[in-house]
RODO-2510 file (C-alpha; in nm, 4 decimals, decimal comma):
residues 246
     n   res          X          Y          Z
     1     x     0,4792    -1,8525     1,3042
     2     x     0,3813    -1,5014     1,1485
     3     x     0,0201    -1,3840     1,2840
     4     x    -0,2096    -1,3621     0,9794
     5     x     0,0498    -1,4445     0,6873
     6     x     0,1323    -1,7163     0,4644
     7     x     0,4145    -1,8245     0,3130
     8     x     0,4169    -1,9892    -0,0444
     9     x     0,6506    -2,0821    -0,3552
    10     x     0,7206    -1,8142    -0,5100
    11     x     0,6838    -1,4431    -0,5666
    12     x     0,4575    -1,5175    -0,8639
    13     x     0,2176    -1,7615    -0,6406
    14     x     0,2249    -1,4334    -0,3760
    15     x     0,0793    -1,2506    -0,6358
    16     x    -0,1784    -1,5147    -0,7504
    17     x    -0,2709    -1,5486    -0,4258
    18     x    -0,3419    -1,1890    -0,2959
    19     x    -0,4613    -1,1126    -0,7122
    20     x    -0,7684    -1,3775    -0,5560
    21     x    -0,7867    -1,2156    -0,2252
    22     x    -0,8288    -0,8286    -0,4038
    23     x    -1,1445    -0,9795    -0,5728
    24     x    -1,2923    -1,1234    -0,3047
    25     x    -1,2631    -0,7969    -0,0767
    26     x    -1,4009    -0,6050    -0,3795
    27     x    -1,6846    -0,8113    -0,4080
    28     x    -1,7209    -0,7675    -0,0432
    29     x    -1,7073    -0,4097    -0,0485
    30     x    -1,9423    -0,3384    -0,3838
    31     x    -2,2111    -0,5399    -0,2240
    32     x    -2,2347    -0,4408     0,1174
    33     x    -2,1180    -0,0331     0,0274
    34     x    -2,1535     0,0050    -0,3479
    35     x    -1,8033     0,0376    -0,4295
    36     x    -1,4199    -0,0932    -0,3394
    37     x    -1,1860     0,1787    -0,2329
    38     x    -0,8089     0,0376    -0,2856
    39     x    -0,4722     0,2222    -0,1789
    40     x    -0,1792     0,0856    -0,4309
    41     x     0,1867     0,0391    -0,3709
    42     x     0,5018     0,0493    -0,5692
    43     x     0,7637    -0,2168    -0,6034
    44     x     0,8394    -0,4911    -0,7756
    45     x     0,6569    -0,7459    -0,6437
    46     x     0,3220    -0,4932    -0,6108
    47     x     0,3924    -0,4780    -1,0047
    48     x     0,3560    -0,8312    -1,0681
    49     x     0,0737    -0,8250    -0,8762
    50     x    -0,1110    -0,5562    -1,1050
    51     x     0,0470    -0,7487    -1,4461
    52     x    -0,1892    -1,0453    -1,2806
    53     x    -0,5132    -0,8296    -1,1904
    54     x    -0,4528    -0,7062    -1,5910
    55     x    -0,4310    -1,0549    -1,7126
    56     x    -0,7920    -1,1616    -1,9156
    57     x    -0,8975    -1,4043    -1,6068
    58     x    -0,9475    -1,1313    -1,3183
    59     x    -0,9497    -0,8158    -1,5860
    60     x    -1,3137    -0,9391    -1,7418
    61     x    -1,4348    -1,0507    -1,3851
    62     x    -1,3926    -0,7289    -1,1590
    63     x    -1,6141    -0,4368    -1,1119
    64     x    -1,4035    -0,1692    -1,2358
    65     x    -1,6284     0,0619    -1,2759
    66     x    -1,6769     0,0497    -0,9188
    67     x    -1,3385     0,0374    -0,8232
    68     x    -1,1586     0,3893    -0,6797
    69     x    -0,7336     0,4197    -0,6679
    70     x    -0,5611     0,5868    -0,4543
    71     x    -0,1821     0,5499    -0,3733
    72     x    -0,0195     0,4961    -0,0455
    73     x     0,3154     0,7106    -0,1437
    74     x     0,4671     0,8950    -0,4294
    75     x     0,8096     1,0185    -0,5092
    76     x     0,8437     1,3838    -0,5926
    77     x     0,8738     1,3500    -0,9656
    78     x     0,6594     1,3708    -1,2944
    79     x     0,4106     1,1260    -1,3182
    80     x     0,6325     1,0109    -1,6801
    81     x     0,9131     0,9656    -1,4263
    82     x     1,0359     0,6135    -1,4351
    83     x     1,0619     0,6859    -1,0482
    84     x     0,6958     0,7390    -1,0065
    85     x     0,4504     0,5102    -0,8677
    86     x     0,1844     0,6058    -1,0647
    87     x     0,3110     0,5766    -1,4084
    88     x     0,4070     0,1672    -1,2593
    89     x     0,0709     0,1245    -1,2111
    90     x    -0,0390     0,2815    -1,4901
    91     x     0,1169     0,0836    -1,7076
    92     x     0,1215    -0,2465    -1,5362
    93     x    -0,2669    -0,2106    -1,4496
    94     x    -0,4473     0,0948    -1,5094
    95     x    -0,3871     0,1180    -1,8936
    96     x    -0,4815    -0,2453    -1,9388
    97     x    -0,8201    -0,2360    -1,7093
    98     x    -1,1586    -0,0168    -1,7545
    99     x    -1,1055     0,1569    -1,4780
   100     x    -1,2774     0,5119    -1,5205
   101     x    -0,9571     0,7694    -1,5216
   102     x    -1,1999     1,0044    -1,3002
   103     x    -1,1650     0,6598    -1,0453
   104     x    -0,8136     0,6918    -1,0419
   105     x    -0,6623     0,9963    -0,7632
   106     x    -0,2599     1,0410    -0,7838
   107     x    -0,1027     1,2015    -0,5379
   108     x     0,0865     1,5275    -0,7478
   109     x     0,3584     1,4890    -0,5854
   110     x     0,5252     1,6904    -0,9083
   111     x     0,3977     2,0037    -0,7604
   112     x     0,6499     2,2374    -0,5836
   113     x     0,5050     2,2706    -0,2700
   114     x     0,4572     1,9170    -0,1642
   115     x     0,2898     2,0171     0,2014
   116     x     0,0132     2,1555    -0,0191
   117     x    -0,0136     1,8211    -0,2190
   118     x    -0,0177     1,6404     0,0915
   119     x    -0,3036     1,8736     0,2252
   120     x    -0,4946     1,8035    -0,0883
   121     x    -0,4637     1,4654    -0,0692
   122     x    -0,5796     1,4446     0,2863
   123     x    -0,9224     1,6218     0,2128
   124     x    -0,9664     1,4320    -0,0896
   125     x    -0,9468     1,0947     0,0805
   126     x    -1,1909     1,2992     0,3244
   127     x    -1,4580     1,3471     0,1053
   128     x    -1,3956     0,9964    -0,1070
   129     x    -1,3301     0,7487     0,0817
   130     x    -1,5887     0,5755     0,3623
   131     x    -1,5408     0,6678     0,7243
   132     x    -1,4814     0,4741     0,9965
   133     x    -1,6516     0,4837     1,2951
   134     x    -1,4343     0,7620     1,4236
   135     x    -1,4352     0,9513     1,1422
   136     x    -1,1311     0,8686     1,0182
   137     x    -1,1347     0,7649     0,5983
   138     x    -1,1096     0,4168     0,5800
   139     x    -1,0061     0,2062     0,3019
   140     x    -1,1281    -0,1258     0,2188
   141     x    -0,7606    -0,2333     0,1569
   142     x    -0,4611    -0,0845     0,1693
   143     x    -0,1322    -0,2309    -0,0156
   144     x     0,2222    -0,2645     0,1351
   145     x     0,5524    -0,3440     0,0452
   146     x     0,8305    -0,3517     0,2904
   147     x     1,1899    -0,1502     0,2374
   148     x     1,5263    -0,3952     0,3342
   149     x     1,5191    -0,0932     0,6200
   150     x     1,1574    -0,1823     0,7373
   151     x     0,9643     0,1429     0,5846
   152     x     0,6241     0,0796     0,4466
   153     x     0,4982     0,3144     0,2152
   154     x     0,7647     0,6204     0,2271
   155     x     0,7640     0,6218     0,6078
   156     x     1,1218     0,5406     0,7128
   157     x     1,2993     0,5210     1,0124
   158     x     1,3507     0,8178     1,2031
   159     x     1,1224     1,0312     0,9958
   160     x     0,8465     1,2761     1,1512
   161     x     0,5867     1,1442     0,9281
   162     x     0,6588     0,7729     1,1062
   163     x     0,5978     0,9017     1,4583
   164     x     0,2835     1,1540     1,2724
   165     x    -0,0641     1,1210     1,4897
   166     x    -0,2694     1,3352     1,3357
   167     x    -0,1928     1,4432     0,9604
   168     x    -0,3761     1,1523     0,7129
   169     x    -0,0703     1,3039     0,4623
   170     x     0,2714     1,4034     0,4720
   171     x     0,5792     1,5075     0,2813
   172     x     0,8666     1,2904     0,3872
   173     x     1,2507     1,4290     0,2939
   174     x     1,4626     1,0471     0,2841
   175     x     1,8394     1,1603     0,3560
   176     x     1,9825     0,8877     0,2618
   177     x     1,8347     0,8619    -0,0725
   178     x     1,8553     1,2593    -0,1009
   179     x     1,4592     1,2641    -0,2095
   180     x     1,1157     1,3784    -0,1364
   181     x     0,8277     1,1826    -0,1394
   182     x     0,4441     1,2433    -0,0149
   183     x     0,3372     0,9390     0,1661
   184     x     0,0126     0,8613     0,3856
   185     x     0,1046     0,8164     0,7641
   186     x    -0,0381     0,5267     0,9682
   187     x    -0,3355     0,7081     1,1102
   188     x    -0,5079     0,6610     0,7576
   189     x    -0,3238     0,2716     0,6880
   190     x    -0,3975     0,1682     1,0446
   191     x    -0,8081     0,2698     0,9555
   192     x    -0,8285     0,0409     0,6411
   193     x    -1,0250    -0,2504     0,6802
   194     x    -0,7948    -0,4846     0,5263
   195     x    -0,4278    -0,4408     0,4956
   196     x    -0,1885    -0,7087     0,2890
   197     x     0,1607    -0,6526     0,2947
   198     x     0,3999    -0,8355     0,0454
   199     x     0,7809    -0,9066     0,1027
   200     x     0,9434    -1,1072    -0,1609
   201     x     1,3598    -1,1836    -0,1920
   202     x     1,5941    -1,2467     0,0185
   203     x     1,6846    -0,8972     0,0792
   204     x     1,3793    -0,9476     0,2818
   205     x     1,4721    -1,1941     0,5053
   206     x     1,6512    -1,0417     0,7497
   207     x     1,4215    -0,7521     0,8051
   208     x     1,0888    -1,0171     0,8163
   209     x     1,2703    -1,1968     1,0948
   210     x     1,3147    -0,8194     1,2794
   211     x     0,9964    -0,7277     1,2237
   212     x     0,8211    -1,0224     1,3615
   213     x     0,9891    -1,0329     1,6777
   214     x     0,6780    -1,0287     1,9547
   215     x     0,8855    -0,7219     2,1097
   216     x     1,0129    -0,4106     1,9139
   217     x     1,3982    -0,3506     2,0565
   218     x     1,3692     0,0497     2,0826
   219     x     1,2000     0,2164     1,9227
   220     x     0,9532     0,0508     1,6889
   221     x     1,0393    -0,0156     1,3194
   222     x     0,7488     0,1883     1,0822
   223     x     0,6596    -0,1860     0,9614
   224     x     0,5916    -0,3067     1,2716
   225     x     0,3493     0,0255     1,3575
   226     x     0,1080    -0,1306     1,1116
   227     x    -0,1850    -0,2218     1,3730
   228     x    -0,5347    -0,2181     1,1760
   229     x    -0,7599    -0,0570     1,4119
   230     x    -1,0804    -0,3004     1,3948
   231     x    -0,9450    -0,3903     1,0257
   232     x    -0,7157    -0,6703     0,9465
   233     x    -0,3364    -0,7327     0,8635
   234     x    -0,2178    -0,9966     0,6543
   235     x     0,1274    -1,0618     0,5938
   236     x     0,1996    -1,2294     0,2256
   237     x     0,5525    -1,3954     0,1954
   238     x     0,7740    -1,5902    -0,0777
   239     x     0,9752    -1,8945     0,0641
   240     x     1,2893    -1,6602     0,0636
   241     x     1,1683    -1,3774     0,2063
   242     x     1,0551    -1,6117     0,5431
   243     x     1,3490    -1,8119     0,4775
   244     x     1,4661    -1,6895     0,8361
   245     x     1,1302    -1,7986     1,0342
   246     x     1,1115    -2,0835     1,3016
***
């Protein structure tokens, strides 16, 4: 059994599903605050996700005009890379929505000196977003997608920005893919009210199984670092991507 998730069909009934959750939670949030503050993800399966929030039957019915984006990671390119987060979005969602563009914050990860990006960032999600009680900026939800390795976001194993606990933003140099990206660290993910994180495939499979074990073996994978504080965490699976559950 996975704590908080559900499993269905296929990666396409994911996306319907969490496409009804996002309005829900924004209704949620524009009534009881005024506004829904929403961190986006790449991937593939975040994409068809966005394709479905564009789509003329959740497009006409949501309050973008009282909708704010943010991004949970970007890679260190131009945000006309094919690479780049943003420009996904942009084109699967963004473009097609009313969104105000002065709603919409990309990380400029572009810029040369990435810790000043990810010092920007931080005091822009400062002054944006709503605090929690601690003072921390708190989202009212947060999207994830989960690497075949277990990162979330662009924290991967064995980075400093995984084990980070007190930046809200960090650049993070990958090795293995020989890139830099800007990613936010879990003390700002683990503040959101409401985070939903999608694996689809089964390149997943493997790595869901890991991840849900009740005990980390060493030290802890990022995905499995992903503890709301007060909020909630919903896991969001295709049939082959749990294929390996009891």
């Amino acid at each position: 059994m996975i704590p908080e998730g559900r499993i269905y069909a296929t990666p396409a009934d994911v996306c319907a599903a969490v496409a009804q959750e996002w309005m829900l939670l924004a209704q949620d949030a524009i009534a009881a605050r005024g506004a829904f503050h929403v961190a986006l993800s790449g991937g593939s399966t975040p994409r068809q996700l966005y394709e479905r929030l564009a789509a003329p039957d959740y497009a006409y019915r949501l309050e973008w005009n009282r909708t704010f984006i943010y991004f949970g990671d970007e890679r260190a390119v131009w945000p006309d890379d094919e690479q780049s987060n943003y420009r996904m979005a942009s084109e699967a969602l963004l473009s097609r929505v009313s969104v105000p563009p002065a709603q919409v914050f990309r990380i400029n990860a572009e810029r040369a000196d990435l810790k000043k990006v990810a010092m920007d960032y931080s005091r822009l999600l400062a002054m944006t977003l709503p605090l929690a009680p601690n003072g921390m900026p708190q989202f009212d939800l947060l999207l994830l997608g989960m690497g075949d390795d277990g990162h979330v976001a662009s924290l991967f194993p064995g980075t400093d920005a995984a084990r980070e606990q007190r930046k809200l933003v960090m650049p993070v140099y990958v090795q293995r893919l020989n890139s830099w990206r800007v990613s936010l660290t879990f003390n700002v993910i683990n503040h959101a009210r409401h985070v939903m994180l999608l694996a689809c495939g089964n390149s997943k499979a493997a790595m869901v199984r890991r991840a849900l074990r009740t005990a980390p073996v060493g030290e802890p994978l990022p995905v499995q670092c992903v503890k709301p504080v007060g909020g909630h965490l919903e896991w969001r699976l295709d049939q082959a991507a749990a294929a390996l559950l009891k």
